[in-house]
DSSP file (Angstrom, degrees, kcal/mol; ACC not computed):
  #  RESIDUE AA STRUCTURE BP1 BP2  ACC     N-H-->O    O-->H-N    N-H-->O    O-->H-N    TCO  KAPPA ALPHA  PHI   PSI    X-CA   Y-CA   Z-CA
    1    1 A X     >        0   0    0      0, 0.0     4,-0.7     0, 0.0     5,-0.2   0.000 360.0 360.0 360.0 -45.0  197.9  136.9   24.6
    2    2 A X  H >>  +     0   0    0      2,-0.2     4,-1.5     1,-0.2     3,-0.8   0.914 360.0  51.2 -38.3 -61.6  195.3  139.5   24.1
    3    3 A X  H >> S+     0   0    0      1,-0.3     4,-2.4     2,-0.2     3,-1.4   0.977 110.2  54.7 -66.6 -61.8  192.5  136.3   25.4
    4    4 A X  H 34 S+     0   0    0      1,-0.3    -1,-0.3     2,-0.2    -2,-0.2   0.528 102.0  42.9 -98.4  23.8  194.4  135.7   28.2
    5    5 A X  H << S+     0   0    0     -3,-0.8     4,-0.3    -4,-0.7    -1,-0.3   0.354 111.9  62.5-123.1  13.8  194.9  138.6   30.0
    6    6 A X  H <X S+     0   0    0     -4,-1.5     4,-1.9    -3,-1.4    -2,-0.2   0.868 104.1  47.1 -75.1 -43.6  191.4  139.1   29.4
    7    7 A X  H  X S+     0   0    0     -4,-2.4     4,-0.7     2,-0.2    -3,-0.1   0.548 105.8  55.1 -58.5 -16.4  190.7  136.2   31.2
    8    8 A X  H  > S+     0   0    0     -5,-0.3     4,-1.9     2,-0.2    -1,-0.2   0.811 106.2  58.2 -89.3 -25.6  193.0  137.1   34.1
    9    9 A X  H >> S+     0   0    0     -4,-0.3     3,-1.6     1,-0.2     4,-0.5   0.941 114.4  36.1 -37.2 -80.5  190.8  140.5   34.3
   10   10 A X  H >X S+     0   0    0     -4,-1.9     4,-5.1     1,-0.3     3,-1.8   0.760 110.3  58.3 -63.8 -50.5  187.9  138.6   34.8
   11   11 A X  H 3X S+     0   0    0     -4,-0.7     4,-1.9     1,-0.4    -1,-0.3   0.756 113.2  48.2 -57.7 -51.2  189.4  135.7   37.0
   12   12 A X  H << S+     0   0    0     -4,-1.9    -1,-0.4    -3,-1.6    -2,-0.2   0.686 112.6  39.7 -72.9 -43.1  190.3  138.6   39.2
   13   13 A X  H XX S+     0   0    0     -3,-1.8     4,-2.5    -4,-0.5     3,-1.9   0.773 112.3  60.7 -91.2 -48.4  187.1  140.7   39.6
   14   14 A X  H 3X S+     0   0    0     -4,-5.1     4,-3.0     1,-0.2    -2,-0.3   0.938 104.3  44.8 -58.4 -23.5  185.5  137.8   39.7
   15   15 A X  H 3X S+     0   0    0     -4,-1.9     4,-1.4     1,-0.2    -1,-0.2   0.623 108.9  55.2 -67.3 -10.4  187.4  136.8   42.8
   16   16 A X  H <> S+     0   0    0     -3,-1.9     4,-1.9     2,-0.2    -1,-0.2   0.784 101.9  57.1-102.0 -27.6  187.1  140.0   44.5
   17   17 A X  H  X S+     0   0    0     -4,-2.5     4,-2.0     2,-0.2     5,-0.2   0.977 116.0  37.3 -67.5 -50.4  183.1  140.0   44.3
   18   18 A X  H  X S+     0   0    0     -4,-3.0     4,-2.2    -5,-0.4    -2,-0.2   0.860 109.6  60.8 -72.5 -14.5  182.9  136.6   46.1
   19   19 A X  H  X S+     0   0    0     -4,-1.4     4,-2.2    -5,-0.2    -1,-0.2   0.932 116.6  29.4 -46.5 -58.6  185.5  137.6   48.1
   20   20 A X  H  < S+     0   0    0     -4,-1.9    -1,-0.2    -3,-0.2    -2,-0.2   0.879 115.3  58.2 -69.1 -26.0  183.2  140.8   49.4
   21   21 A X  H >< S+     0   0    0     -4,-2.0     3,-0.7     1,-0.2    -1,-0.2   0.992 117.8  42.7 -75.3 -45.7  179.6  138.7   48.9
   22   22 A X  H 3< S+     0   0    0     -4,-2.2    -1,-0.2     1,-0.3     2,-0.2   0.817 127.9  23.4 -57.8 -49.5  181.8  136.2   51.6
   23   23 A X  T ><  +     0   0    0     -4,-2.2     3,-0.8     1,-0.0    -1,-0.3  -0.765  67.1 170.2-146.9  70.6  183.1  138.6   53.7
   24   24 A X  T <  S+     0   0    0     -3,-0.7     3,-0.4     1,-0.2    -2,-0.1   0.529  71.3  66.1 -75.0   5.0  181.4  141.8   53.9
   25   25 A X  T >> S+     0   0    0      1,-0.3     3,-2.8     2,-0.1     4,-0.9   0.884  91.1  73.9 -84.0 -41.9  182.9  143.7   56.8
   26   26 A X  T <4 S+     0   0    0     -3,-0.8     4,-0.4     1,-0.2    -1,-0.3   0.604  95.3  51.2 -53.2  -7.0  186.3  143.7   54.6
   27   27 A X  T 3> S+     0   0    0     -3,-0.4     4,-0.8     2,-0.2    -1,-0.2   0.332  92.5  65.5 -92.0   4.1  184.7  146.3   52.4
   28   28 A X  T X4 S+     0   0    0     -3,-2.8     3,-0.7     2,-0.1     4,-0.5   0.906 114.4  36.6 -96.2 -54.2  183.7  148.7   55.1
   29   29 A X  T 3X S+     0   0    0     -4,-0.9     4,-0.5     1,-0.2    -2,-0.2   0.787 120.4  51.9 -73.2 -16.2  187.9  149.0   55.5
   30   30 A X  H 3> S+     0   0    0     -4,-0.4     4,-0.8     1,-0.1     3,-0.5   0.929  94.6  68.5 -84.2 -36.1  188.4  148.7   51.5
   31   31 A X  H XX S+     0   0    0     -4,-0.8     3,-6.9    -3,-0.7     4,-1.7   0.890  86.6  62.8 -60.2 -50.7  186.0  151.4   50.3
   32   32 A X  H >> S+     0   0    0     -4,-0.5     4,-0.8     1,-0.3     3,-0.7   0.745 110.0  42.7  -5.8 -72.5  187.7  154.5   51.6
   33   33 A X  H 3X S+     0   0    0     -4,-0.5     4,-0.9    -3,-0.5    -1,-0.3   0.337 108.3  56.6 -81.1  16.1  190.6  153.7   49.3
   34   34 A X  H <X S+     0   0    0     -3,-6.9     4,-1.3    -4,-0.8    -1,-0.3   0.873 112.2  46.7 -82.7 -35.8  188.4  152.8   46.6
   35   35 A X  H <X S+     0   0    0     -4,-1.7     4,-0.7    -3,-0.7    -2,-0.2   0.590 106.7  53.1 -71.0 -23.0  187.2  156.2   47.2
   36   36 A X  H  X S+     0   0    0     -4,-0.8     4,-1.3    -5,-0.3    -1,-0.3   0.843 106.9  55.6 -49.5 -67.1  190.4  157.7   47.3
   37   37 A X  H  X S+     0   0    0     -4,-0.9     4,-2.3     1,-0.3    -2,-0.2   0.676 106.6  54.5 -55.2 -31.8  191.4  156.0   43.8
   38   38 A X  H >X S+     0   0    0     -4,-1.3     4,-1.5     2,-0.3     3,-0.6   0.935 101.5  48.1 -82.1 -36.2  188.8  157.5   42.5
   39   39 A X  H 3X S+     0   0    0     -4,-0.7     4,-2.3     1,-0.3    -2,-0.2   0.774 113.5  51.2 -46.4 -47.9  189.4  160.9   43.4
   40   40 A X  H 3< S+     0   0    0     -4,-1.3    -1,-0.3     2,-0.2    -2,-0.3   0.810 109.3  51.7 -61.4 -46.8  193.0  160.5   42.0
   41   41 A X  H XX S+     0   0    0     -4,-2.3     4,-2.8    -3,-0.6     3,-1.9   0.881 109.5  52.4 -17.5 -61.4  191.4  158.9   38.4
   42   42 A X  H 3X S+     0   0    0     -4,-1.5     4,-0.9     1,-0.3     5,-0.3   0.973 111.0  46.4 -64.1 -49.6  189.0  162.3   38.3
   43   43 A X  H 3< S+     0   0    0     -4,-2.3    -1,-0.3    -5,-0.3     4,-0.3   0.496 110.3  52.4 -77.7  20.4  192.2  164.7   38.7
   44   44 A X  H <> S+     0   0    0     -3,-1.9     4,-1.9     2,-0.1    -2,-0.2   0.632 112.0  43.8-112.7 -26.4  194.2  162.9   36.1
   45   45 A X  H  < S+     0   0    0     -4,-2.8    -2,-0.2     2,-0.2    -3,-0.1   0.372 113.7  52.4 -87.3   3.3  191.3  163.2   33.5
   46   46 A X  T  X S+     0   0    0     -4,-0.9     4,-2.5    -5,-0.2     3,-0.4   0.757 114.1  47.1 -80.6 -55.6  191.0  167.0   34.7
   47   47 A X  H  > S+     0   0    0     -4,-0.3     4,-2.1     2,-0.3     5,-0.2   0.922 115.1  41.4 -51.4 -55.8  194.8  167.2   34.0
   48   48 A X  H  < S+     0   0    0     -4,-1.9    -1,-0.2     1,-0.2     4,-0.1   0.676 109.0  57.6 -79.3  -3.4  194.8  165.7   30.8
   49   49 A X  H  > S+     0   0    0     -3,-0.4     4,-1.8     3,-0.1    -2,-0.3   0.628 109.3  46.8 -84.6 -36.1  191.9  167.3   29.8
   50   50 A X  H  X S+     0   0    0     -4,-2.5     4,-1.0     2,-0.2    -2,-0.2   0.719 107.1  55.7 -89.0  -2.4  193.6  170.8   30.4
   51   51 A X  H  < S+     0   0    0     -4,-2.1    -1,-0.2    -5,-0.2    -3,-0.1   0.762 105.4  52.9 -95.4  -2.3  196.7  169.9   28.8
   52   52 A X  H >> S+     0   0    0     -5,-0.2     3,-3.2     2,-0.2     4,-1.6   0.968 106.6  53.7 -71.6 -52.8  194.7  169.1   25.6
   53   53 A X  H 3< S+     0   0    0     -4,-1.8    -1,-0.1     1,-0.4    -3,-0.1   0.868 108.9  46.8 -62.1 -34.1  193.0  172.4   25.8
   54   54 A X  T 3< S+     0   0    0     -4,-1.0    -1,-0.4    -5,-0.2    -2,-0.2   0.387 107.9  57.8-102.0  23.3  196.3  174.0   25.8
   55   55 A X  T <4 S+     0   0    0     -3,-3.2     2,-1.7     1,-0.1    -2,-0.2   0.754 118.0  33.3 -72.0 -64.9  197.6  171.7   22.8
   56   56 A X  S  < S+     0   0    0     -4,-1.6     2,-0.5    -5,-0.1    -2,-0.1   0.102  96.4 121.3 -91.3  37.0  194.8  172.9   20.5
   57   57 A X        -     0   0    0     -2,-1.7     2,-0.2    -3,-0.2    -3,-0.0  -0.851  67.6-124.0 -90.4 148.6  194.8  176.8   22.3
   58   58 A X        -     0   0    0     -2,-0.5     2,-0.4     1,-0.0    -2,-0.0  -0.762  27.2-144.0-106.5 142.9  195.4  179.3   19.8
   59   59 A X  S    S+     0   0    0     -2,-0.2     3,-0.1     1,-0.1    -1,-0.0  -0.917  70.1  18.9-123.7 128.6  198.4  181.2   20.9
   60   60 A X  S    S+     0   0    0      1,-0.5    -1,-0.1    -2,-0.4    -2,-0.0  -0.232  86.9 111.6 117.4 -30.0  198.8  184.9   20.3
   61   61 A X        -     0   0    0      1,-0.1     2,-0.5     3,-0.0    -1,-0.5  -0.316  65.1-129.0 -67.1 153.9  195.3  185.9   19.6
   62   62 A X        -     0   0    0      1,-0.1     3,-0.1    -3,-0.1    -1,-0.1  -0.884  29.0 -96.6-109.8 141.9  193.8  188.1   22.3
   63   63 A X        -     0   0    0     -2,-0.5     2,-0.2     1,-0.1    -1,-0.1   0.244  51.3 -95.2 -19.8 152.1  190.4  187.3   23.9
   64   64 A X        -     0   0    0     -3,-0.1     2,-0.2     3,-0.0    -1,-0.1  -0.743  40.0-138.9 -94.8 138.1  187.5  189.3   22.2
   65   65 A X        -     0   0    0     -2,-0.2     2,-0.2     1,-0.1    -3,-0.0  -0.413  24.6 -98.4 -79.8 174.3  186.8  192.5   24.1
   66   66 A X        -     0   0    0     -2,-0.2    -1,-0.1     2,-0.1     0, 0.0  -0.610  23.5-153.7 -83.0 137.5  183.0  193.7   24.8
   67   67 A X        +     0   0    0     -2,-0.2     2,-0.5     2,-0.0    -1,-0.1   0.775  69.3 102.8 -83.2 -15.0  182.1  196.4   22.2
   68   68 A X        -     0   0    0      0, 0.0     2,-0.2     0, 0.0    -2,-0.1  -0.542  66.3-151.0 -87.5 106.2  179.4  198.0   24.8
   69   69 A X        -     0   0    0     -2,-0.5     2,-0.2     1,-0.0    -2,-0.0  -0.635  22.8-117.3 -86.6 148.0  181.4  201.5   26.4
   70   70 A X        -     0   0    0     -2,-0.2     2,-0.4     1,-0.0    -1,-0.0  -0.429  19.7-114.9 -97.6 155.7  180.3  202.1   29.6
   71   71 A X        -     0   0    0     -2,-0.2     2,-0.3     0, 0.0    -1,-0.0  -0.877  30.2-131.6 -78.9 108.6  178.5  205.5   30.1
   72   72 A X        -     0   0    0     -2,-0.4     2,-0.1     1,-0.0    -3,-0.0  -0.632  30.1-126.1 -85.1 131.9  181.0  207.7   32.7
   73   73 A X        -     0   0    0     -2,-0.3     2,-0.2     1,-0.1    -1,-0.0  -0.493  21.6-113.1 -73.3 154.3  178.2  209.1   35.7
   74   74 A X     >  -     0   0    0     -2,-0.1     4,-1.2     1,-0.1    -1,-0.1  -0.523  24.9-112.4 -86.7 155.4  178.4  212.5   36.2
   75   75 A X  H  > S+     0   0    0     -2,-0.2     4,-2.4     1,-0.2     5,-0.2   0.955 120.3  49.3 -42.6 -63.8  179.8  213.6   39.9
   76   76 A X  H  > S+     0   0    0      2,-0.2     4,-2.8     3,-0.2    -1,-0.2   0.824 109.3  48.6 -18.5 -57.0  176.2  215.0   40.9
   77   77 A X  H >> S+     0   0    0      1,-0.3     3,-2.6     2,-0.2     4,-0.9   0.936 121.0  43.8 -68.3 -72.1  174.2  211.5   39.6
   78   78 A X  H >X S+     0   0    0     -4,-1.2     4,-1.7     1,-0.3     3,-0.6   0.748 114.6  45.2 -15.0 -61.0  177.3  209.8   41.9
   79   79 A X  H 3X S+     0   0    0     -4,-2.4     4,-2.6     1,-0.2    -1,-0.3   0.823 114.2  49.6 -72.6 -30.8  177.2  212.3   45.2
   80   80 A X  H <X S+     0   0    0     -4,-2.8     4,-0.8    -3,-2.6    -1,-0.2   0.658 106.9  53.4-106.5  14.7  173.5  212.1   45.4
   81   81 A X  H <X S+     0   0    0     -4,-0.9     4,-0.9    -3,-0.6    -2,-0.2   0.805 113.2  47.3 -66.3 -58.2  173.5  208.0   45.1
   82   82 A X  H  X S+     0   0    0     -4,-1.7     4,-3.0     1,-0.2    -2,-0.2   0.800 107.9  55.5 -75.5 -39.1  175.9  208.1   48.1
   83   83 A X  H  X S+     0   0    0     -4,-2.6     4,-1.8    -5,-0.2    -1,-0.2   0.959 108.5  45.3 -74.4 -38.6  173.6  210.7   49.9
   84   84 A X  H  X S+     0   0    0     -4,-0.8     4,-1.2     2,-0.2    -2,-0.2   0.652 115.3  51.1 -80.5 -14.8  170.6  208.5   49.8
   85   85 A X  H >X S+     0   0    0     -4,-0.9     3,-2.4     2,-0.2     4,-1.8   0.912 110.5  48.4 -72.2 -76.2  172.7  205.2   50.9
   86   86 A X  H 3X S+     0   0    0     -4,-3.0     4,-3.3     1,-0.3    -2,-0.2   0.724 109.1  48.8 -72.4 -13.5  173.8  206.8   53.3
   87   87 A X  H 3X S+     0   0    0     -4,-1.8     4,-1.7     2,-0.2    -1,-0.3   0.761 114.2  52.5 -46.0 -37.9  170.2  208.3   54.6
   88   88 A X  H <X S+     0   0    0     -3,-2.4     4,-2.9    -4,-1.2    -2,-0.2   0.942 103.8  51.0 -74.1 -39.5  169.2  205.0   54.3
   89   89 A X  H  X S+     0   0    0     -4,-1.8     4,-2.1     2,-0.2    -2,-0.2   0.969 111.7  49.7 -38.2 -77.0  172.3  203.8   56.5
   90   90 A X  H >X S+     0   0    0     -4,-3.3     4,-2.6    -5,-0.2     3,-0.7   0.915 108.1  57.1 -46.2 -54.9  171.2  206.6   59.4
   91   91 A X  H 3X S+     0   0    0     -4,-1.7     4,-2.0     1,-0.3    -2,-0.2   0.905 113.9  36.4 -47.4 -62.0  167.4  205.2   59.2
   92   92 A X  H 3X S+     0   0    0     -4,-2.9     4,-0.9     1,-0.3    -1,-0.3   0.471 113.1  53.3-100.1   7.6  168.4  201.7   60.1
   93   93 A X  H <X S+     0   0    0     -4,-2.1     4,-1.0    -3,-0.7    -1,-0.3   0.811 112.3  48.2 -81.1 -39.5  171.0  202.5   62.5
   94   94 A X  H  X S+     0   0    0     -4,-2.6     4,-1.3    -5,-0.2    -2,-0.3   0.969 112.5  47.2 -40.0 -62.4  168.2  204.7   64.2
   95   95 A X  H >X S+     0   0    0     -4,-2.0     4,-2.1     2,-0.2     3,-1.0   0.956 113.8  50.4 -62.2 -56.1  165.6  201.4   64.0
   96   96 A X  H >X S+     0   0    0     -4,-0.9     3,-6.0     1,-0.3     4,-1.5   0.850 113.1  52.7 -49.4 -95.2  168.9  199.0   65.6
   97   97 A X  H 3X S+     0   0    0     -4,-1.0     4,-1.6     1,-0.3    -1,-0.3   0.497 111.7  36.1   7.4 -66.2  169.0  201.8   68.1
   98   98 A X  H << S+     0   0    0     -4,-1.3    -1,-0.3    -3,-1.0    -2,-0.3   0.770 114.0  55.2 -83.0 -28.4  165.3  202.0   69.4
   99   99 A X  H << S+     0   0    0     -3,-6.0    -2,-0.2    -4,-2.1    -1,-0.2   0.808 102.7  55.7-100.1   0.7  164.7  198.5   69.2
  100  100 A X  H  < S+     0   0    0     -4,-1.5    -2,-0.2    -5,-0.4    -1,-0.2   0.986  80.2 111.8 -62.4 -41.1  167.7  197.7   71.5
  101  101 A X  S >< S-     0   0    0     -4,-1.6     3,-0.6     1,-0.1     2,-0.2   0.153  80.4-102.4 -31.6 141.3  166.4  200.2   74.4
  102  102 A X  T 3  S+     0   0    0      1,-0.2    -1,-0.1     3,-0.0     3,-0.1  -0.640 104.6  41.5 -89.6 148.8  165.3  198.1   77.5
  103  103 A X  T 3  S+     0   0    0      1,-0.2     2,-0.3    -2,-0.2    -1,-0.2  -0.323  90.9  98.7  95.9 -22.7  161.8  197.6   77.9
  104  104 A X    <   -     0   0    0     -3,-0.6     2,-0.7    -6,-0.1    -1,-0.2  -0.522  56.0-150.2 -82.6 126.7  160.8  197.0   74.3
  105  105 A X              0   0    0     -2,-0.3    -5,-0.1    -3,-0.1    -3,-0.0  -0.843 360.0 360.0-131.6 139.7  160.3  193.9   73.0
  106  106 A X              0   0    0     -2,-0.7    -1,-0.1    -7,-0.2    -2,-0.0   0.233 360.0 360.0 -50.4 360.0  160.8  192.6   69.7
């Protein structure tokens, strides 16, 4: 049984290759939904590849945290960060400014 529905496999692809080699303008309307099939193939092996992950997920444990504590800024280091943004901010709204003025050109 095995032998012969290898032999309808083949029977079948082969028919469909001379079928295209014969009549190649039928494959400009076929490919789409080949392209289609595949796209439906890729998300069923993305899906059954994530429900394997969550067979073999270990359930309870929690994710490892980072051991590296963050260093808290002082207000000062913070306020004078913000003052040099925003100096920089003033500059290149000043440059915008000047080079819009009519007569200048860029």
């Amino acid at each position: 049984m095995k032998r012969l529905a290898g032999l309808v496999i083949v029977a079948v692809i082969t028919t469909l290759i001379l079928l295209f080699f014969t009549n190649p303008g039928l494959l400009d309307k076929v490919w789409i939904w080949m392209v289609g099939l595949a796209g439906y193939v890729l998300i069923l092996f993305e899906k059954g590849f994530q429900s394997l992950a969550q067979l073999f997920e270990v359930k309870g444990a929690d994710p490892p945290q980072p051991t590296q504590e963050v260093a808290p800024s002082s207000d000062e280091n913070t306020r004078s960060k913000i003052e040099k943004i925003e100096n920089r901010i003033s500059l290149i709204e000043k440059q915008l400014m000047e080079a819009k003025k009519p007569g200048k050109s860029a």
